[in-house]
N, C-alpha and C positions, 0 to 999 in steps of 0.2 A: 701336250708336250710341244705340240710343234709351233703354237703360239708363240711359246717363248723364244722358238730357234726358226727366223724369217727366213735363213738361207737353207736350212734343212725341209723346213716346208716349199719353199720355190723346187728344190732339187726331186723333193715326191713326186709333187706338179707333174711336173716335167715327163717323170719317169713312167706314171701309172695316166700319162696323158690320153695314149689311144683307148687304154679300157676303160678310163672315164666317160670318153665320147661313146664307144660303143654300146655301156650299159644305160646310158641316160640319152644318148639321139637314137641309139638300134632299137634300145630295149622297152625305152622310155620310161626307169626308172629314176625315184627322186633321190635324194640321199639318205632321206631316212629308209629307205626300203632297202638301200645298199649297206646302212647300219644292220638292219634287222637279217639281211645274207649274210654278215661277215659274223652276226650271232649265230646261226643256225650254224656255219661252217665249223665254230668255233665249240658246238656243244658235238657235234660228229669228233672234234679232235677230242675232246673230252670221253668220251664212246672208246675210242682204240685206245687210248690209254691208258683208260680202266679196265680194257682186257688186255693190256700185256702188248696192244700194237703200238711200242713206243714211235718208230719211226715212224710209221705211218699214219700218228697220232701229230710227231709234230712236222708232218710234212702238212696235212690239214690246217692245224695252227697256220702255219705260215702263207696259208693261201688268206686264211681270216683276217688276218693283218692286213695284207697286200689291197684288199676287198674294203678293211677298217682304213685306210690309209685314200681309198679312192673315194669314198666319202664325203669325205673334206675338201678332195680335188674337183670334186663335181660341183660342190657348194661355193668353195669359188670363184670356180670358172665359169658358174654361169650364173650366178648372182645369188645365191640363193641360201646365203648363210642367215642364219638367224637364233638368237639365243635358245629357244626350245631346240633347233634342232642340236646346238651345243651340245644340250645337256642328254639327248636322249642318246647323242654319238656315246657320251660318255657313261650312261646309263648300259648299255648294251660293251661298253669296253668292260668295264666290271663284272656285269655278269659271264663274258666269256670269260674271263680271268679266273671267277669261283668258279665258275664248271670244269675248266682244264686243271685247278689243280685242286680242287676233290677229286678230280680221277687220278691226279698220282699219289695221292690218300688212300683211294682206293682200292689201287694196284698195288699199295706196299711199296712206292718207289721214295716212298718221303713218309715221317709220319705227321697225323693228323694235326696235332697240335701245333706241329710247327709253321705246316702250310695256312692255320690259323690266325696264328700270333702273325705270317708275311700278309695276309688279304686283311687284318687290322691295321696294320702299319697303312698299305694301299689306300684304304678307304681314310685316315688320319690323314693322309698325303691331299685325299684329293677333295678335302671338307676346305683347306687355305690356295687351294693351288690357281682359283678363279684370280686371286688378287695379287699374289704372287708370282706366277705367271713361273714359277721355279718349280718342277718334274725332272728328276735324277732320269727315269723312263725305262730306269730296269724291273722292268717287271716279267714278262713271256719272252722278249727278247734272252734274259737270261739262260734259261732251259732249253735255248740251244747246245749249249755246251754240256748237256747231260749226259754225252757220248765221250767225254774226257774226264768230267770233276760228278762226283754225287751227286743226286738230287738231293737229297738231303743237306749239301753244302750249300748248294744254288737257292735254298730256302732263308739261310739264313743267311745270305747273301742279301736274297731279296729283301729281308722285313730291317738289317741291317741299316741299306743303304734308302730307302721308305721314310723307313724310322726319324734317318736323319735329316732327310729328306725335308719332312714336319718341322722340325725343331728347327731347323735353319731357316727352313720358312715363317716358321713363329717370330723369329727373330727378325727379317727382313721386314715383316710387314708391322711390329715394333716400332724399327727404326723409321718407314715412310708416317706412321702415324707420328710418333714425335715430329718426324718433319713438318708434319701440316700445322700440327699442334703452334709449332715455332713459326710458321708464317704467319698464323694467326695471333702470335703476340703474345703465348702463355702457354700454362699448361691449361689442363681439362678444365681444372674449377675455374681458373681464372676468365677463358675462354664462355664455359657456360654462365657464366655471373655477369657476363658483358653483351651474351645474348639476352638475357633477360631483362637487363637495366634499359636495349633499346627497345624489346616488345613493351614495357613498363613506359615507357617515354611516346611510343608512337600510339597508347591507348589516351594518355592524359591530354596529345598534341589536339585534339580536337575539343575536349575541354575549354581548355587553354583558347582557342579559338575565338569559341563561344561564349568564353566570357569577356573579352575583348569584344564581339560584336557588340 
Protein backbone atom coordinates (compact mmCIF):
# COMPACT_ATOMS: atom_id res chain seq x y z
CA UNK A 1 0.00 0.00 0.00
CA UNK A 2 2.36 2.37 0.79
CA UNK A 3 4.25 2.09 -2.48
CA UNK A 4 1.55 3.71 -4.00
CA UNK A 5 1.19 6.46 -1.39
CA UNK A 6 5.10 8.11 -1.35
CA UNK A 7 3.91 10.75 1.17
CA UNK A 8 2.23 8.24 3.46
CA UNK A 9 5.28 6.19 3.39
CA UNK A 10 7.85 9.18 4.15
CA UNK A 11 5.32 10.15 7.09
CA UNK A 12 5.78 6.25 8.64
CA UNK A 13 9.43 6.77 8.09
CA UNK A 14 9.58 9.36 9.97
CA UNK A 15 7.25 8.18 12.73
CA UNK A 16 8.53 4.61 13.58
CA UNK A 17 12.09 6.17 12.92
CA UNK A 18 13.69 5.56 16.57
CA UNK A 19 12.27 2.06 16.66
CA UNK A 20 13.58 1.21 13.43
CA UNK A 21 17.13 2.27 14.47
CA UNK A 22 16.73 0.64 17.84
CA UNK A 23 15.57 -2.89 16.41
CA UNK A 24 18.07 -2.98 13.59
CA UNK A 25 21.52 -0.93 15.33
CA UNK A 26 20.25 -2.20 19.25
CA UNK A 27 19.05 -5.27 18.24
CA UNK A 28 20.55 -6.08 15.08
CA UNK A 29 17.66 -7.13 13.33
CA UNK A 30 17.09 -7.46 9.46
CA UNK A 31 13.69 -6.70 8.13
CA UNK A 32 12.74 -9.86 7.41
CA UNK A 33 13.00 -10.85 10.98
CA UNK A 34 11.03 -7.80 11.94
CA UNK A 35 8.41 -9.20 9.38
CA UNK A 36 8.55 -12.53 11.02
CA UNK A 37 7.94 -10.29 14.85
CA UNK A 38 5.10 -8.44 13.61
CA UNK A 39 3.70 -12.22 12.54
CA UNK A 40 4.29 -13.77 15.76
CA UNK A 41 2.58 -10.61 17.38
CA UNK A 42 -0.17 -10.75 15.03
CA UNK A 43 -0.92 -14.67 15.68
CA UNK A 44 -0.85 -13.63 19.85
CA UNK A 45 -3.74 -10.99 18.52
CA UNK A 46 -5.41 -13.75 16.80
CA UNK A 47 -5.13 -16.06 20.46
CA UNK A 48 -7.14 -13.15 22.47
CA UNK A 49 -9.56 -12.83 20.07
CA UNK A 50 -10.46 -16.18 19.78
CA UNK A 51 -10.91 -16.23 23.40
CA UNK A 52 -13.26 -13.47 23.83
CA UNK A 53 -10.03 -10.89 24.64
CA UNK A 54 -11.29 -8.52 21.91
CA UNK A 55 -9.57 -5.57 23.19
CA UNK A 56 -6.65 -6.83 24.13
CA UNK A 57 -6.53 -8.80 20.91
CA UNK A 58 -6.65 -5.73 18.98
CA UNK A 59 -4.51 -3.76 21.05
CA UNK A 60 -1.80 -6.56 19.93
CA UNK A 61 -2.88 -6.25 16.38
CA UNK A 62 -1.83 -2.80 16.47
CA UNK A 63 1.48 -3.28 18.01
CA UNK A 64 1.84 -5.92 14.60
CA UNK A 65 1.20 -3.26 12.37
CA UNK A 66 3.29 -0.71 14.05
CA UNK A 67 6.22 -3.53 13.86
CA UNK A 68 4.73 -4.40 9.92
CA UNK A 69 5.16 -0.81 9.14
CA UNK A 70 8.97 -0.64 10.57
CA UNK A 71 9.94 -3.17 8.26
CA UNK A 72 9.95 -1.31 5.45
CA UNK A 73 11.46 1.66 7.39
CA UNK A 74 14.34 -0.41 8.13
CA UNK A 75 14.59 -1.41 4.50
CA UNK A 76 14.83 1.86 3.47
CA UNK A 77 16.64 3.53 5.62
CA UNK A 78 19.34 1.50 5.38
CA UNK A 79 19.45 0.08 1.89
CA UNK A 80 18.09 -2.90 2.14
CA UNK A 81 14.98 -3.45 0.14
CA UNK A 82 14.87 -6.08 -2.27
CA UNK A 83 12.13 -7.98 -4.14
CA UNK A 84 12.13 -11.19 -1.96
CA UNK A 85 12.05 -9.28 0.95
CA UNK A 86 8.80 -7.53 -0.71
CA UNK A 87 7.28 -10.45 -0.96
CA UNK A 88 8.07 -12.24 2.16
CA UNK A 89 6.79 -8.56 4.02
CA UNK A 90 3.81 -9.45 2.17
CA UNK A 91 3.65 -13.09 2.63
CA UNK A 92 3.53 -12.74 6.52
CA UNK A 93 0.91 -9.47 6.04
CA UNK A 94 -1.53 -12.28 4.87
CA UNK A 95 -0.94 -14.74 7.08
CA UNK A 96 -1.44 -12.20 10.08
CA UNK A 97 -4.60 -11.09 8.33
CA UNK A 98 -5.96 -15.09 8.20
CA UNK A 99 -5.02 -15.67 11.70
CA UNK A 100 -6.77 -12.51 13.15
CA UNK A 101 -9.68 -13.07 11.48
CA UNK A 102 -10.19 -16.88 11.90
CA UNK A 103 -10.16 -15.81 15.38
CA UNK A 104 -13.19 -13.74 15.00
CA UNK A 105 -14.72 -16.84 13.17
CA UNK A 106 -13.70 -18.33 15.97
CA UNK A 107 -15.04 -16.35 18.62
CA UNK A 108 -18.50 -15.91 17.03
CA UNK A 109 -17.85 -12.26 16.43
CA UNK A 110 -18.23 -12.59 12.57
CA UNK A 111 -19.36 -15.66 10.81
CA UNK A 112 -17.08 -17.85 8.95
CA UNK A 113 -17.95 -17.55 5.57
CA UNK A 114 -17.98 -14.29 5.42
CA UNK A 115 -14.56 -13.64 7.00
CA UNK A 116 -13.97 -16.13 3.90
CA UNK A 117 -15.44 -14.53 0.99
CA UNK A 118 -13.15 -10.87 2.86
CA UNK A 119 -9.50 -12.93 2.81
CA UNK A 120 -10.66 -13.99 -0.94
CA UNK A 121 -11.38 -10.62 -2.12
CA UNK A 122 -7.69 -9.77 0.04
CA UNK A 123 -5.74 -12.28 -1.76
CA UNK A 124 -7.68 -11.31 -5.60
CA UNK A 125 -6.43 -7.76 -4.39
CA UNK A 126 -3.07 -8.73 -3.87
CA UNK A 127 -2.48 -11.32 -6.96
CA UNK A 128 -2.64 -7.42 -9.62
CA UNK A 129 -1.55 -5.07 -6.85
CA UNK A 130 2.49 -5.51 -7.77
CA UNK A 131 1.54 -3.68 -11.06
CA UNK A 132 -0.98 -1.60 -10.07
CA UNK A 133 0.44 -0.20 -7.31
CA UNK A 134 -3.64 0.51 -6.24
CA UNK A 135 -4.49 -1.10 -2.38
CA UNK A 136 -7.84 0.51 -0.97
CA UNK A 137 -5.56 -0.89 2.49
CA UNK A 138 -8.80 -1.51 4.31
CA UNK A 139 -8.14 -4.56 5.67
CA UNK A 140 -7.10 -4.84 9.90
CA UNK A 141 -7.22 -1.14 9.88
CA UNK A 142 -10.94 -1.60 9.57
CA UNK A 143 -11.77 -3.77 12.84
CA UNK A 144 -10.87 -1.01 14.74
CA UNK A 145 -13.99 0.33 14.71
CA UNK A 146 -15.45 -2.95 16.01
CA UNK A 147 -16.15 -1.08 19.24
CA UNK A 148 -18.89 1.11 17.32
CA UNK A 149 -20.21 -0.91 14.08
CA UNK A 150 -20.39 -5.06 13.95
CA UNK A 151 -17.96 -7.08 13.07
CA UNK A 152 -20.00 -8.64 10.91
CA UNK A 153 -20.54 -5.27 9.00
CA UNK A 154 -16.69 -4.51 8.96
CA UNK A 155 -16.50 -7.91 7.12
CA UNK A 156 -18.45 -6.97 4.42
CA UNK A 157 -17.04 -3.81 4.37
CA UNK A 158 -13.89 -5.50 3.95
CA UNK A 159 -14.33 -7.98 0.93
CA UNK A 160 -16.67 -4.99 -0.40
CA UNK A 161 -14.22 -2.47 -0.77
CA UNK A 162 -11.08 -5.61 -1.79
CA UNK A 163 -13.62 -6.74 -4.13
CA UNK A 164 -13.53 -3.56 -5.79
CA UNK A 165 -10.50 -2.91 -5.04
CA UNK A 166 -9.53 -6.04 -7.89
CA UNK A 167 -11.86 -4.97 -10.39
CA UNK A 168 -10.74 -1.41 -10.67
CA UNK A 169 -7.35 -2.76 -10.63
CA UNK A 170 -8.29 -5.15 -13.63
CA UNK A 171 -9.27 -2.32 -15.27
CA UNK A 172 -6.42 0.07 -14.68
CA UNK A 173 -3.86 -2.39 -15.71
CA UNK A 174 -6.27 -2.96 -19.12
CA UNK A 175 -5.93 0.44 -19.86
CA UNK A 176 -1.77 0.75 -19.20
CA UNK A 177 -1.57 -2.34 -21.40
CA UNK A 178 -3.71 -0.82 -24.26
CA UNK A 179 -1.30 2.00 -23.71
CA UNK A 180 1.80 0.11 -24.45
CA UNK A 181 -0.09 -1.68 -26.95
CA UNK A 182 -0.68 1.85 -28.81
CA UNK A 183 2.85 2.99 -28.63
CA UNK A 184 3.73 0.04 -30.07
CA UNK A 185 1.56 0.82 -33.11
CA UNK A 186 -1.31 -1.93 -32.89
CA UNK A 187 -3.06 -4.05 -31.11
CA UNK A 188 -1.77 -7.55 -29.80
CA UNK A 189 -1.85 -9.45 -33.24
CA UNK A 190 -0.79 -6.66 -35.16
CA UNK A 191 2.14 -6.04 -32.59
CA UNK A 192 3.00 -9.82 -32.39
CA UNK A 193 2.98 -10.30 -36.33
CA UNK A 194 5.70 -7.49 -36.64
CA UNK A 195 7.69 -9.30 -34.04
CA UNK A 196 7.98 -11.90 -36.02
CA UNK A 197 8.31 -10.65 -39.47
CA UNK A 198 11.79 -8.86 -37.85
CA UNK A 199 13.06 -12.35 -36.01
CA UNK A 200 12.05 -13.81 -39.77
CA UNK A 201 14.22 -10.98 -41.46
CA UNK A 202 17.14 -10.99 -39.04
CA UNK A 203 17.47 -14.93 -39.60
CA UNK A 204 17.44 -14.63 -43.53
CA UNK A 205 19.84 -11.16 -43.18
CA UNK A 206 22.82 -13.57 -43.04
CA UNK A 207 21.80 -15.59 -45.81
CA UNK A 208 21.33 -12.78 -47.67
CA UNK A 209 24.83 -12.00 -46.87
CA UNK A 210 26.35 -14.95 -47.85
CA UNK A 211 25.05 -14.94 -50.95
CA UNK A 212 26.13 -11.76 -51.93
CA UNK A 213 29.75 -12.84 -50.71
Amino acid sequence: MLESLPRLESVVDRAVGPLAWGLHRGLGLSPNQVSLLSFLVSLVAAGLIATGHVGAGLASMAVGQILDGVDGAIARRYGLSSPDGGRIDTLYDRLSEAAIFLGFAWSGLAPLKLVLVALVAILLLTTIVGRTKLDPGVKRFALYLGFWVPFATLFIVIFAVNLAGYVVGLLKADIQFQHRMDALGGDLDTVASRAASLEQAERQRPLSVSAAG
